[in-house]
N, CA, C and O atoms as a Tripos MOL2 file, in Angstrom:
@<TRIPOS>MOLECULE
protein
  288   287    72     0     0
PROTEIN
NO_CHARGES

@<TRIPOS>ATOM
      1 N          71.3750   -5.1410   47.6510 N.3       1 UNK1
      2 CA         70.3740   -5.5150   46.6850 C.3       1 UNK1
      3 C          70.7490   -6.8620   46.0790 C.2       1 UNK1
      4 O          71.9300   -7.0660   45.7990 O.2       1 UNK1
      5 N          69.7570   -7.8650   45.8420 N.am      2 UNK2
      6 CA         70.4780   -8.9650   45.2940 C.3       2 UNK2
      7 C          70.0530   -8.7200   43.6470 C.2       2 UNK2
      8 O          69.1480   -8.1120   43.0750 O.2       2 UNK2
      9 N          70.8990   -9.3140   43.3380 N.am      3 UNK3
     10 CA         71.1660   -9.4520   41.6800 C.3       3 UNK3
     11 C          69.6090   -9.9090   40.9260 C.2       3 UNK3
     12 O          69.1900   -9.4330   39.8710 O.2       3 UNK3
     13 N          69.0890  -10.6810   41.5560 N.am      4 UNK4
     14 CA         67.6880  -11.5120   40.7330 C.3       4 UNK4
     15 C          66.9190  -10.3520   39.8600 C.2       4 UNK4
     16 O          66.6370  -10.3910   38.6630 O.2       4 UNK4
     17 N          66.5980   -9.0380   41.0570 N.am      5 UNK5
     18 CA         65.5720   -8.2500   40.2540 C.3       5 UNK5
     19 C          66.5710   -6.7190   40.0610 C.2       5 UNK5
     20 O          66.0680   -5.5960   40.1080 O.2       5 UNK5
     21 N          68.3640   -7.0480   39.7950 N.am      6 UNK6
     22 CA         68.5220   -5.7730   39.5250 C.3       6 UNK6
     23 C          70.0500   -5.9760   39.0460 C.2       6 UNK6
     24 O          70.6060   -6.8280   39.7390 O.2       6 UNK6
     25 N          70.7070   -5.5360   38.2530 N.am      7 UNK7
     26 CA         71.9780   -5.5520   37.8900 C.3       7 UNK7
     27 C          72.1990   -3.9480   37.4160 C.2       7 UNK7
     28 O          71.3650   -3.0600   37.2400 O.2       7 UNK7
     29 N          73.5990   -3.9470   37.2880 N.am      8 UNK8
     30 CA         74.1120   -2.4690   37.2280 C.3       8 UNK8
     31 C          73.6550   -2.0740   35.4570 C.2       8 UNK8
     32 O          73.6190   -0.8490   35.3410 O.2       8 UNK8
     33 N          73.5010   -2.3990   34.8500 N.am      9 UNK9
     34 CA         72.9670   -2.0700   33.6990 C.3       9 UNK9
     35 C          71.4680   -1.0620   33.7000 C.2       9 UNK9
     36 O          71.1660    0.0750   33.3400 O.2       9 UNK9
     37 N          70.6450   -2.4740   34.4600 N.am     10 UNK10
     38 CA         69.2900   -2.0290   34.1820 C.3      10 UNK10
     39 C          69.5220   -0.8980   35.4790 C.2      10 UNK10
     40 O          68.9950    0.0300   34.8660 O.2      10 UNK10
     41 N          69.7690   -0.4960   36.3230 N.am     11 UNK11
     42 CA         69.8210    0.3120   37.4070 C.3      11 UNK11
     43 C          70.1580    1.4370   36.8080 C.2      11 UNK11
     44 O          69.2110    2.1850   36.5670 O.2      11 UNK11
     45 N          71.1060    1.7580   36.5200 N.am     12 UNK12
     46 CA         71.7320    2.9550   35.4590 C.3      12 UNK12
     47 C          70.2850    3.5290   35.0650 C.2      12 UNK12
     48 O          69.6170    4.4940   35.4330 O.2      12 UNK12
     49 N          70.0910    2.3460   34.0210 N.am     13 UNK13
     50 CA         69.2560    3.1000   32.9740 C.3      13 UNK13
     51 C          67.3860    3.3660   34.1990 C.2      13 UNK13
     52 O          66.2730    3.7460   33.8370 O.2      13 UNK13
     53 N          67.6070    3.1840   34.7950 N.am     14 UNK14
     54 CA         66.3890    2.9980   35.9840 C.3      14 UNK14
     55 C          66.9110    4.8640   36.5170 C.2      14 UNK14
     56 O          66.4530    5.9030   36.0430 O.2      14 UNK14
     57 N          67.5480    4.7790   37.1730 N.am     15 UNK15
     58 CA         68.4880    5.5630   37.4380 C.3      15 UNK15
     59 C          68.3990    7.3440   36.8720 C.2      15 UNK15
     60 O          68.3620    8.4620   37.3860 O.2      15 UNK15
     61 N          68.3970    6.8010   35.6720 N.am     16 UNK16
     62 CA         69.1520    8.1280   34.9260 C.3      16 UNK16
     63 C          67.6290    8.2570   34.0920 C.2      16 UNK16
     64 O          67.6290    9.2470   33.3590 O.2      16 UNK16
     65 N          66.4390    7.5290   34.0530 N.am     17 UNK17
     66 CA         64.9190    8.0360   33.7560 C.3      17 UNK17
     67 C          64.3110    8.2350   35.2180 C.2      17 UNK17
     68 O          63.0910    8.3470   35.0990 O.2      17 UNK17
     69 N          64.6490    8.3080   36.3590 N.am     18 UNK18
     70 CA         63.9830    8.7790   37.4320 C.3      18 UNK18
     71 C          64.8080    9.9140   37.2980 C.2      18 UNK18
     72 O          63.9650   10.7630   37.0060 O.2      18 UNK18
     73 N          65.7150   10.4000   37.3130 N.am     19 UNK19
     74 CA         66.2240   11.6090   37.3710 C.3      19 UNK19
     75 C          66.0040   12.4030   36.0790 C.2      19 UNK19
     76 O          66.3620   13.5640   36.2760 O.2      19 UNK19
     77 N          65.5510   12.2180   34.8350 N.am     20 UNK20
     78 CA         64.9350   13.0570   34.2660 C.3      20 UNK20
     79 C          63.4900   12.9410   34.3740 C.2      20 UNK20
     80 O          62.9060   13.7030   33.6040 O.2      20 UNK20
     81 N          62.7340   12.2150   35.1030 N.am     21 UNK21
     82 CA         61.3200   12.9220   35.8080 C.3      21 UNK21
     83 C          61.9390   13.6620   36.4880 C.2      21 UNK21
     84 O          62.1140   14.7310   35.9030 O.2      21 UNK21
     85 N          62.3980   13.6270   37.5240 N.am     22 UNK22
     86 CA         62.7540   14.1610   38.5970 C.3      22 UNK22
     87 C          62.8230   15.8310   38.0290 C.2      22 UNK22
     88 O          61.8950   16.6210   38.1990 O.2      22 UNK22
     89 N          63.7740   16.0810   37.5150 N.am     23 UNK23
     90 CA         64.4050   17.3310   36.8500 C.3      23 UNK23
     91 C          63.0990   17.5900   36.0310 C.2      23 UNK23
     92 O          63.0540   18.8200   36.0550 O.2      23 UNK23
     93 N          62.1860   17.2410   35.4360 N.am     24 UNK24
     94 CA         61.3190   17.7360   34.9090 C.3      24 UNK24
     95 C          60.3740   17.8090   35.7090 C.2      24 UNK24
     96 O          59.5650   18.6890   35.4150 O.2      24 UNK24
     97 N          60.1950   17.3490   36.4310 N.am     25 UNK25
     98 CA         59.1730   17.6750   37.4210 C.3      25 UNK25
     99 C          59.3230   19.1540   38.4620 C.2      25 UNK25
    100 O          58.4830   19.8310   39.0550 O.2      25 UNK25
    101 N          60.6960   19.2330   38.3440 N.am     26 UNK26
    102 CA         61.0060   20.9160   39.1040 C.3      26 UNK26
    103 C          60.9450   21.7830   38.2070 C.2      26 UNK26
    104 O          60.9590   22.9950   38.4210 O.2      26 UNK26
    105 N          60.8610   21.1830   36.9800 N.am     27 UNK27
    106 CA         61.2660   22.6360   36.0980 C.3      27 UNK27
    107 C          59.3910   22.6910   35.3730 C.2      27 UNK27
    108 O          59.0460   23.5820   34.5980 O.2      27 UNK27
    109 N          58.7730   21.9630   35.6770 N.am     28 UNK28
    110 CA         57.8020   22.0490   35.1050 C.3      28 UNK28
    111 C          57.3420   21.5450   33.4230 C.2      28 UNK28
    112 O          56.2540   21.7760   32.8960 O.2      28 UNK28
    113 N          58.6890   20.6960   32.7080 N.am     29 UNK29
    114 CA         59.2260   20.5830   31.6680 C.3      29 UNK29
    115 C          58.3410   18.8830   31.5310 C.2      29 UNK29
    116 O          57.9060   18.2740   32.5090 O.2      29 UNK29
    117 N          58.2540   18.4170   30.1330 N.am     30 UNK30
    118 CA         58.0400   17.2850   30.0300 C.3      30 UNK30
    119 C          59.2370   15.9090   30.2620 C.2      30 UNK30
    120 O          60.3820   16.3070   30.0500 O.2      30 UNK30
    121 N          59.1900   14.9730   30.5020 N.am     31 UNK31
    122 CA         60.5490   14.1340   30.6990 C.3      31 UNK31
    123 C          60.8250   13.8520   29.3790 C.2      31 UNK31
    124 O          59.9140   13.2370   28.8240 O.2      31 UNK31
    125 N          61.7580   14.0930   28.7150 N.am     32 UNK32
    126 CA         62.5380   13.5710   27.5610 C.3      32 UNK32
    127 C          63.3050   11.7780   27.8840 C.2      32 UNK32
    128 O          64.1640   11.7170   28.7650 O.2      32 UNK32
    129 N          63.0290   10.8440   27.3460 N.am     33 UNK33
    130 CA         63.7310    9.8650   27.9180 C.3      33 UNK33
    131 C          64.1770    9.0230   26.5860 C.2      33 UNK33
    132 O          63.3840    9.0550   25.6450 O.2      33 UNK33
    133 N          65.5130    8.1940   26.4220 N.am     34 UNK34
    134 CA         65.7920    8.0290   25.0610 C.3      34 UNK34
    135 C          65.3490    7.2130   24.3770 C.2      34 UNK34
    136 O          65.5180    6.1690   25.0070 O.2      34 UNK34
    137 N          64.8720    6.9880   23.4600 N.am     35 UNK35
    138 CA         64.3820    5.8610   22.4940 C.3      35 UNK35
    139 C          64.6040    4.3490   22.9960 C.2      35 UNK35
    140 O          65.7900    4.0200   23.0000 O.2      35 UNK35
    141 N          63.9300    3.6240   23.3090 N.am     36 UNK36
    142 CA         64.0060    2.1940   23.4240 C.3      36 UNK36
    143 C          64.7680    1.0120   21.9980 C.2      36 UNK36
    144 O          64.1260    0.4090   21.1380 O.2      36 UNK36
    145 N          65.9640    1.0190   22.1620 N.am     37 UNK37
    146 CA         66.6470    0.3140   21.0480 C.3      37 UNK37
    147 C          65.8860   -0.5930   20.4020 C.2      37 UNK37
    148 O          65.4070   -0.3260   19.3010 O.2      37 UNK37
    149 N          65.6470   -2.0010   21.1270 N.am     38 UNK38
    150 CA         64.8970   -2.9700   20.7130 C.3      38 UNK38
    151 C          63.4330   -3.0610   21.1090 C.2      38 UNK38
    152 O          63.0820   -2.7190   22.2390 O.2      38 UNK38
    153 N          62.5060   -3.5480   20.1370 N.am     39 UNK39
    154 CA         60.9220   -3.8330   21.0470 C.3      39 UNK39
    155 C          60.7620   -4.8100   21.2690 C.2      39 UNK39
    156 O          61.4230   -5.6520   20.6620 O.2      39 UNK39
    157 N          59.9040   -5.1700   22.1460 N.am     40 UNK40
    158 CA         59.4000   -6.4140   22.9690 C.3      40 UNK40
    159 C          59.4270   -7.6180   22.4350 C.2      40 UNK40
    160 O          59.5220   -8.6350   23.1220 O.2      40 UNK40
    161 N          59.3210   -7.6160   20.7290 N.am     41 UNK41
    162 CA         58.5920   -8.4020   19.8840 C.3      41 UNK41
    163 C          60.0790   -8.9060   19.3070 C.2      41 UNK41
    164 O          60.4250  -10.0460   18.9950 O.2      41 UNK41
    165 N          60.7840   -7.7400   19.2770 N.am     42 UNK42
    166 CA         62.2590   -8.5670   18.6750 C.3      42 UNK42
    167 C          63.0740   -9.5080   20.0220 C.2      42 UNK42
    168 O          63.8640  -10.4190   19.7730 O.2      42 UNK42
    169 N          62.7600   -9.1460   21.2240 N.am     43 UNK43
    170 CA         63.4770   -9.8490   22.4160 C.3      43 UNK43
    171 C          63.1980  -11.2160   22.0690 C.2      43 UNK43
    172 O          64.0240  -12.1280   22.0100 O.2      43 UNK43
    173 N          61.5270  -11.3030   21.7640 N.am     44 UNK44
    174 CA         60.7910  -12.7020   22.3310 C.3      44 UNK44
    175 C          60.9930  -13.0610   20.9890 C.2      44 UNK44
    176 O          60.7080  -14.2580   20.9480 O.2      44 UNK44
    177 N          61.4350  -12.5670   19.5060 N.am     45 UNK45
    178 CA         62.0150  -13.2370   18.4740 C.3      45 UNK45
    179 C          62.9760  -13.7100   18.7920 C.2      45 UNK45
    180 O          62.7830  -14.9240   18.7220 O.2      45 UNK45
    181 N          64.0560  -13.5020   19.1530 N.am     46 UNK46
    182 CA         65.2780  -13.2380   19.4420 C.3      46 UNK46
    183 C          65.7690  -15.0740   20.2020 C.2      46 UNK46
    184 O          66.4100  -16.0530   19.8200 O.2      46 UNK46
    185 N          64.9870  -14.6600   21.4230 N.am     47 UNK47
    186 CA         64.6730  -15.5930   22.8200 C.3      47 UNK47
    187 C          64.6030  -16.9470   21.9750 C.2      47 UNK47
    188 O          65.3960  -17.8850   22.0610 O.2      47 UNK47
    189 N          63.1590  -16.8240   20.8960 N.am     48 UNK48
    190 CA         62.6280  -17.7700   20.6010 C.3      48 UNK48
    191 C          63.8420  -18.8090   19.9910 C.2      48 UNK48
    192 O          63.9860  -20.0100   20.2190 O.2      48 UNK48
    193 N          64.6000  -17.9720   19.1950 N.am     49 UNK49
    194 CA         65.3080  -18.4270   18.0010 C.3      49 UNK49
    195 C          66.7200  -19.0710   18.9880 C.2      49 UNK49
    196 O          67.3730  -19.9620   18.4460 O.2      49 UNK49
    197 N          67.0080  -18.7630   19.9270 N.am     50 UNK50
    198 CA         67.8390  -19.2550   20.8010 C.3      50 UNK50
    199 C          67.6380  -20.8880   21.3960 C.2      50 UNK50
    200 O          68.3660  -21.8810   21.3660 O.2      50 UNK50
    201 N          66.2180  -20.6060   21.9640 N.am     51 UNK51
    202 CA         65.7660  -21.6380   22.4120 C.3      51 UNK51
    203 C          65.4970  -22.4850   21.7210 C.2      51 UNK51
    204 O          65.0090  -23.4400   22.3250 O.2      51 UNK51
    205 N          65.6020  -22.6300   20.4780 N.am     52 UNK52
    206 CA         65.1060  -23.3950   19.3480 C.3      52 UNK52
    207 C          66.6880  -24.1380   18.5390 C.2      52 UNK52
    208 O          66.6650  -24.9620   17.6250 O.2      52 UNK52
    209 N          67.6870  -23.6790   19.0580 N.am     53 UNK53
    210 CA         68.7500  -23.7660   18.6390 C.3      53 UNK53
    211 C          69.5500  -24.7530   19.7060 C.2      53 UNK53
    212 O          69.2360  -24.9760   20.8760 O.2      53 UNK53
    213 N          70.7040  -25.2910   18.9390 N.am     54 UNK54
    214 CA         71.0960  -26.1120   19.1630 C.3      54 UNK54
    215 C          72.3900  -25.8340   20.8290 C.2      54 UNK54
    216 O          73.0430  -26.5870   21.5510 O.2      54 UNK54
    217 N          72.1710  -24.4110   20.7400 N.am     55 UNK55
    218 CA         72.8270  -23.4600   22.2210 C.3      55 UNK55
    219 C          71.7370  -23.7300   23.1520 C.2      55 UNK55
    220 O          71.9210  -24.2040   24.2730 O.2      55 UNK55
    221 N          70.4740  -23.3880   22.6170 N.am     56 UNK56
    222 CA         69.2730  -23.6220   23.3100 C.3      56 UNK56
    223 C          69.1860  -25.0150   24.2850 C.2      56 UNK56
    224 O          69.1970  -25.1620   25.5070 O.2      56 UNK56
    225 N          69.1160  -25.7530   23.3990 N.am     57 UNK57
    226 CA         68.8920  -27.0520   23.9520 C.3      57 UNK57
    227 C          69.5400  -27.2250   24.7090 C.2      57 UNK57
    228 O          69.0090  -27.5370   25.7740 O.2      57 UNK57
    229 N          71.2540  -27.1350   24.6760 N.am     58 UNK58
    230 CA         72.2370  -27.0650   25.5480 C.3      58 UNK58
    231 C          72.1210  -26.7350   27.1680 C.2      58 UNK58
    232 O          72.3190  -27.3430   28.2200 O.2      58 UNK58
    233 N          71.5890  -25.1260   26.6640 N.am     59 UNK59
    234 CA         71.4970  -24.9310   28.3340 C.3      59 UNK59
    235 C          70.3900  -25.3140   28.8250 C.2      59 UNK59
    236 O          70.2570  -25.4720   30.0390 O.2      59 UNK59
    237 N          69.2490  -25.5610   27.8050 N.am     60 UNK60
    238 CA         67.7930  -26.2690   28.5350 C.3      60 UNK60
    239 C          68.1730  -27.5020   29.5580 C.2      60 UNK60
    240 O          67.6900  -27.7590   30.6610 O.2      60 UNK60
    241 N          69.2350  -28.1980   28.7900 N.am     61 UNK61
    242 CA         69.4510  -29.5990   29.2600 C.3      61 UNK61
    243 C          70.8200  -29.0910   30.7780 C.2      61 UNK61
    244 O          70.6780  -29.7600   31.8010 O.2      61 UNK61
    245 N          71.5230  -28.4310   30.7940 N.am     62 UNK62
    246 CA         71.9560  -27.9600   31.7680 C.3      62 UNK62
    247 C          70.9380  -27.7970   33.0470 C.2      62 UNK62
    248 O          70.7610  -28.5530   34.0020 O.2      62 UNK62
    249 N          70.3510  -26.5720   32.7300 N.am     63 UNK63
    250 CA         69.3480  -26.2690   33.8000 C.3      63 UNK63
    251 C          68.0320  -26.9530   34.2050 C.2      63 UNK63
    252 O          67.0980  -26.4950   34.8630 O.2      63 UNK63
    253 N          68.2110  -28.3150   33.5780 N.am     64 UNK64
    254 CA         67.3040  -29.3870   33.9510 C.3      64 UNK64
    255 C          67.6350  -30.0800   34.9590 C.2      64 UNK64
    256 O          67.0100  -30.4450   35.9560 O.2      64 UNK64
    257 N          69.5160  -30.3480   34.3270 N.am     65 UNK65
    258 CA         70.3470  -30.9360   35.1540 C.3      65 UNK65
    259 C          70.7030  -30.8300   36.4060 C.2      65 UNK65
    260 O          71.1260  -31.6760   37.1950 O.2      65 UNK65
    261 N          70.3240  -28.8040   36.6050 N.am     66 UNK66
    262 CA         70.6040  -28.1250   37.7960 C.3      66 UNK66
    263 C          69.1310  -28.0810   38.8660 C.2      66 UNK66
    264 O          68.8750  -28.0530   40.0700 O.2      66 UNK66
    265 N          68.7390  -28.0890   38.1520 N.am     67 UNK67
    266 CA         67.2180  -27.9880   38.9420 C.3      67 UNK67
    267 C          66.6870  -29.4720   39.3250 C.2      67 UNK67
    268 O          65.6980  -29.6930   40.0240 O.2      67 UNK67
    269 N          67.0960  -29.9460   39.0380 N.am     68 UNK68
    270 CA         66.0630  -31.8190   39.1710 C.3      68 UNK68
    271 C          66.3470  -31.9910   40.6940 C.2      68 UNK68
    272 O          67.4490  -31.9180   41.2370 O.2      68 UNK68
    273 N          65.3280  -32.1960   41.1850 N.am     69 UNK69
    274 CA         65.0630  -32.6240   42.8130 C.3      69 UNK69
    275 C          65.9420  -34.1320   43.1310 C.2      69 UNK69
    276 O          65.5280  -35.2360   42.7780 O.2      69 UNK69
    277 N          66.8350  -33.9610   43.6450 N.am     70 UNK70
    278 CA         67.6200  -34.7390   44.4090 C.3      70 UNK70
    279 C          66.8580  -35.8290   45.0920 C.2      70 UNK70
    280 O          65.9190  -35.5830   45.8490 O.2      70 UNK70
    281 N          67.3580  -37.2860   44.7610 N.am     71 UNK71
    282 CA         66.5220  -38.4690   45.3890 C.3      71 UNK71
    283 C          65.3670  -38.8560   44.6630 C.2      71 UNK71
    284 O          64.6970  -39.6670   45.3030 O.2      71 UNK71
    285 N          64.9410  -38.5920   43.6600 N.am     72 UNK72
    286 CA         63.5680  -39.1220   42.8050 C.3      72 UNK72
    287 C          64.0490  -39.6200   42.1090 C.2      72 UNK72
    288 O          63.4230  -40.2030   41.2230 O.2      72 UNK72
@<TRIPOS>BOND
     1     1     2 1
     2     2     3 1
     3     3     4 2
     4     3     5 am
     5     5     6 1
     6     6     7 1
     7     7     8 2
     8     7     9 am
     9     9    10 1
    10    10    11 1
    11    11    12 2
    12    11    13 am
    13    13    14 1
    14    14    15 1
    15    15    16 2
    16    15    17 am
    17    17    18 1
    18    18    19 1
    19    19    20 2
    20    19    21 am
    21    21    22 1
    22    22    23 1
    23    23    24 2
    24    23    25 am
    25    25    26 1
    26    26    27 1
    27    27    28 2
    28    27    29 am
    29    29    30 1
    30    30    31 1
    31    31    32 2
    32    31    33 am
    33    33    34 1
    34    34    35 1
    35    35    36 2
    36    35    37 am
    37    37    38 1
    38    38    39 1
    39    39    40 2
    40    39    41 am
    41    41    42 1
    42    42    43 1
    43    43    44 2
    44    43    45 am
    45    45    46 1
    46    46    47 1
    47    47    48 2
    48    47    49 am
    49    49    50 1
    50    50    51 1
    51    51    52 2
    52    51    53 am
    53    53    54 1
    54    54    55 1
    55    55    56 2
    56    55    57 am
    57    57    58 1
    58    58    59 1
    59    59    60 2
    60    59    61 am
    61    61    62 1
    62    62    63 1
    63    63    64 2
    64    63    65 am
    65    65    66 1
    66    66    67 1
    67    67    68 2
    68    67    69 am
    69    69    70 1
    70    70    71 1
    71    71    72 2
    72    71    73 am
    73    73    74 1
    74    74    75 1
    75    75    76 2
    76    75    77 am
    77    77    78 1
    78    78    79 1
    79    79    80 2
    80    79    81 am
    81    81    82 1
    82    82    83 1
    83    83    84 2
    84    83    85 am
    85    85    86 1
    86    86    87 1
    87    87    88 2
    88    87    89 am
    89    89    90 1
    90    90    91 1
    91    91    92 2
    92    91    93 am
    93    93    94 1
    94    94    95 1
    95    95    96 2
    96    95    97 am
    97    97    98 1
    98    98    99 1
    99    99   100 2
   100    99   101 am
   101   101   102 1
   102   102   103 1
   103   103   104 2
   104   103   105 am
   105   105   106 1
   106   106   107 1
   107   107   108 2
   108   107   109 am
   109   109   110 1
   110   110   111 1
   111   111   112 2
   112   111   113 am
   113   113   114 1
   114   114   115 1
   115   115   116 2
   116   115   117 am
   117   117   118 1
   118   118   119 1
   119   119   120 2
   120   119   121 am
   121   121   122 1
   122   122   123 1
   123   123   124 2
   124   123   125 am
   125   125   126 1
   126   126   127 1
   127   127   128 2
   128   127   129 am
   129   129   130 1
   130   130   131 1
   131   131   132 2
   132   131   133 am
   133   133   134 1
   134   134   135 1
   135   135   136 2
   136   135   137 am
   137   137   138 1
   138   138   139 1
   139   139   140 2
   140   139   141 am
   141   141   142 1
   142   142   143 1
   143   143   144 2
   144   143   145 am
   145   145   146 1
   146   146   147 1
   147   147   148 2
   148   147   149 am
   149   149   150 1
   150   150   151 1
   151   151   152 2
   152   151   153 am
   153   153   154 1
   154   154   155 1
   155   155   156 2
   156   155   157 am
   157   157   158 1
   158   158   159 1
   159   159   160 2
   160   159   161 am
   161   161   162 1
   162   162   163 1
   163   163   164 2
   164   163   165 am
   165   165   166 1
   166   166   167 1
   167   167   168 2
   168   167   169 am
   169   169   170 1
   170   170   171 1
   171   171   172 2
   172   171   173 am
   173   173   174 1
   174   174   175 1
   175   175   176 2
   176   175   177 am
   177   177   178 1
   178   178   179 1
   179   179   180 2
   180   179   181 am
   181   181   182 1
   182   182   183 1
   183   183   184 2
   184   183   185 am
   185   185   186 1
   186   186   187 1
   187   187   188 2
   188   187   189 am
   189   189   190 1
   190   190   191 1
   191   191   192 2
   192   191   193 am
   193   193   194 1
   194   194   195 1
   195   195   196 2
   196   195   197 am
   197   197   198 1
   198   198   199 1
   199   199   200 2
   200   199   201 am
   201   201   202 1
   202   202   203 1
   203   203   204 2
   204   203   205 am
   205   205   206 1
   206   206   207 1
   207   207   208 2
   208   207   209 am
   209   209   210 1
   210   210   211 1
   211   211   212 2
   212   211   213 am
   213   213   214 1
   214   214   215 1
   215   215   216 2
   216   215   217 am
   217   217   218 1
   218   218   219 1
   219   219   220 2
   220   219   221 am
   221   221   222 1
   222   222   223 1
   223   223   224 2
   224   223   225 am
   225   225   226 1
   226   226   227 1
   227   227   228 2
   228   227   229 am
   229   229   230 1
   230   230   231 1
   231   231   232 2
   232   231   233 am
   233   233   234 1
   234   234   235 1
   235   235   236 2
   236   235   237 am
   237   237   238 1
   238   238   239 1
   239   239   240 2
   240   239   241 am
   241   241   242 1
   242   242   243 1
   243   243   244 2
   244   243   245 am
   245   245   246 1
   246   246   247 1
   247   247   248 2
   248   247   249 am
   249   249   250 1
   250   250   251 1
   251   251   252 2
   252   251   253 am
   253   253   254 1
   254   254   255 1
   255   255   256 2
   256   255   257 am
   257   257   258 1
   258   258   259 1
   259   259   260 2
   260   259   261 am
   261   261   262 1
   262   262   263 1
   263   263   264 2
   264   263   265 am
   265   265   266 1
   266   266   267 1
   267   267   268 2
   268   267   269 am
   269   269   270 1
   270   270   271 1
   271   271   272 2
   272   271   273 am
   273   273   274 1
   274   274   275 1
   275   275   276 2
   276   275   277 am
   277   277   278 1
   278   278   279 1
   279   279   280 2
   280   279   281 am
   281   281   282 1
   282   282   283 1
   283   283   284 2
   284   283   285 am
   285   285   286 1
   286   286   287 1
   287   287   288 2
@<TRIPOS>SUBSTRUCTURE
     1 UNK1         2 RESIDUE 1 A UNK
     2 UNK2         6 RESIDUE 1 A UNK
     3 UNK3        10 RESIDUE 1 A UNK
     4 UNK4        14 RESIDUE 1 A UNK
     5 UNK5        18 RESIDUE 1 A UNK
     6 UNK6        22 RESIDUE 1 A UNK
     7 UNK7        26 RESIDUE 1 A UNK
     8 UNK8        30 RESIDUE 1 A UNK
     9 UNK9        34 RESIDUE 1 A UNK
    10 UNK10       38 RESIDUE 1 A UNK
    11 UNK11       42 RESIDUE 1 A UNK
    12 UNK12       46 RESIDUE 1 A UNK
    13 UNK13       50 RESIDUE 1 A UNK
    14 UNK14       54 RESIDUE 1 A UNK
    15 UNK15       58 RESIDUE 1 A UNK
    16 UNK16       62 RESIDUE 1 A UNK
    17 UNK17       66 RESIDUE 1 A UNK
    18 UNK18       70 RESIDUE 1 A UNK
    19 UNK19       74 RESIDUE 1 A UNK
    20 UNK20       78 RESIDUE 1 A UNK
    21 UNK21       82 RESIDUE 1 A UNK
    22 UNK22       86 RESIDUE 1 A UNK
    23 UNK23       90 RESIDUE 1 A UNK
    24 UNK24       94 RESIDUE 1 A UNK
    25 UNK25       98 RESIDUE 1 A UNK
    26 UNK26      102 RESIDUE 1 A UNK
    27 UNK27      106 RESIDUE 1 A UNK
    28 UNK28      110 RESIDUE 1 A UNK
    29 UNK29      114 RESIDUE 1 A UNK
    30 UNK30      118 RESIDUE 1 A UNK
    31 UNK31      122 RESIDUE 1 A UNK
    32 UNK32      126 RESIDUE 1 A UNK
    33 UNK33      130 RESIDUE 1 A UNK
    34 UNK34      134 RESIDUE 1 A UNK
    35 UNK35      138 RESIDUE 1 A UNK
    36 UNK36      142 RESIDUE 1 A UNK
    37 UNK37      146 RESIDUE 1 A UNK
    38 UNK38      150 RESIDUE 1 A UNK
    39 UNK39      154 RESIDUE 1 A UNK
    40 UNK40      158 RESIDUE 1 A UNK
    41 UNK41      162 RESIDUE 1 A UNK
    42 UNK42      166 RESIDUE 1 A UNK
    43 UNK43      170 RESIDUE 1 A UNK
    44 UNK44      174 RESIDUE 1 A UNK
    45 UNK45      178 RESIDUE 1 A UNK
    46 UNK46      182 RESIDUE 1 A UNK
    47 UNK47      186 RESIDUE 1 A UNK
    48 UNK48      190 RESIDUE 1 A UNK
    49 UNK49      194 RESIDUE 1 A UNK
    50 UNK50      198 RESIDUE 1 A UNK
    51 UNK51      202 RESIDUE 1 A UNK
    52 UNK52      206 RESIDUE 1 A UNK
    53 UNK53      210 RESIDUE 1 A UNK
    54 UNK54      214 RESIDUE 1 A UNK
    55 UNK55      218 RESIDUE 1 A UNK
    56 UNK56      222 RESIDUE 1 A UNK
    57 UNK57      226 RESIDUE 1 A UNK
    58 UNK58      230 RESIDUE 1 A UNK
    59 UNK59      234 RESIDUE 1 A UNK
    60 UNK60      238 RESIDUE 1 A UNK
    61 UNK61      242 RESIDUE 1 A UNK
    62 UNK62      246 RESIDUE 1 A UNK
    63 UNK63      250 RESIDUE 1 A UNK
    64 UNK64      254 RESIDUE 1 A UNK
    65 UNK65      258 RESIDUE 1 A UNK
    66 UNK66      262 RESIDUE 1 A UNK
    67 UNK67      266 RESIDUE 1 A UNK
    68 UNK68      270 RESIDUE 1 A UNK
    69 UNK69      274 RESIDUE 1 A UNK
    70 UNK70      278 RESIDUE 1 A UNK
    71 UNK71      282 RESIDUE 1 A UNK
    72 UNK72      286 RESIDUE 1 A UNK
């Protein structure tokens, strides 16, 4: 599997909510699955406040550095 659309974190947790469908689906039971820590809205706060920062800029200007088409 390559890393882009999967790391051992999110897999786990991928992982271990297919197997409680799974198990609820034999037992006839509803899936219990655990509370979502953060919401969507605090990530893209979060994100924002990064990118806006002086770390931000940093790696913006890195991965400009890394990406710029060679020869132009």
């Amino acid at each position: 599997m390559h890393h882009i659309w999967g790391d051992v974190g999110s897999l786990t947790i991928l992982g271990n909510d297919l197997l409680s469908f799974y198990q609820a689906d034999l037992t006839g039971q509803k899936a219990v699955l655990p509370p979502i820590p953060v919401g969507y809205a605090d990530f893209v706060r979060s994100e924002t406040a990064l990118l806006n920062s002086a770390e931000g800029e940093k790696l913006s200007q890195y991965w400009k550095h890394k990406l710029a088409v060679k020869g132009e």
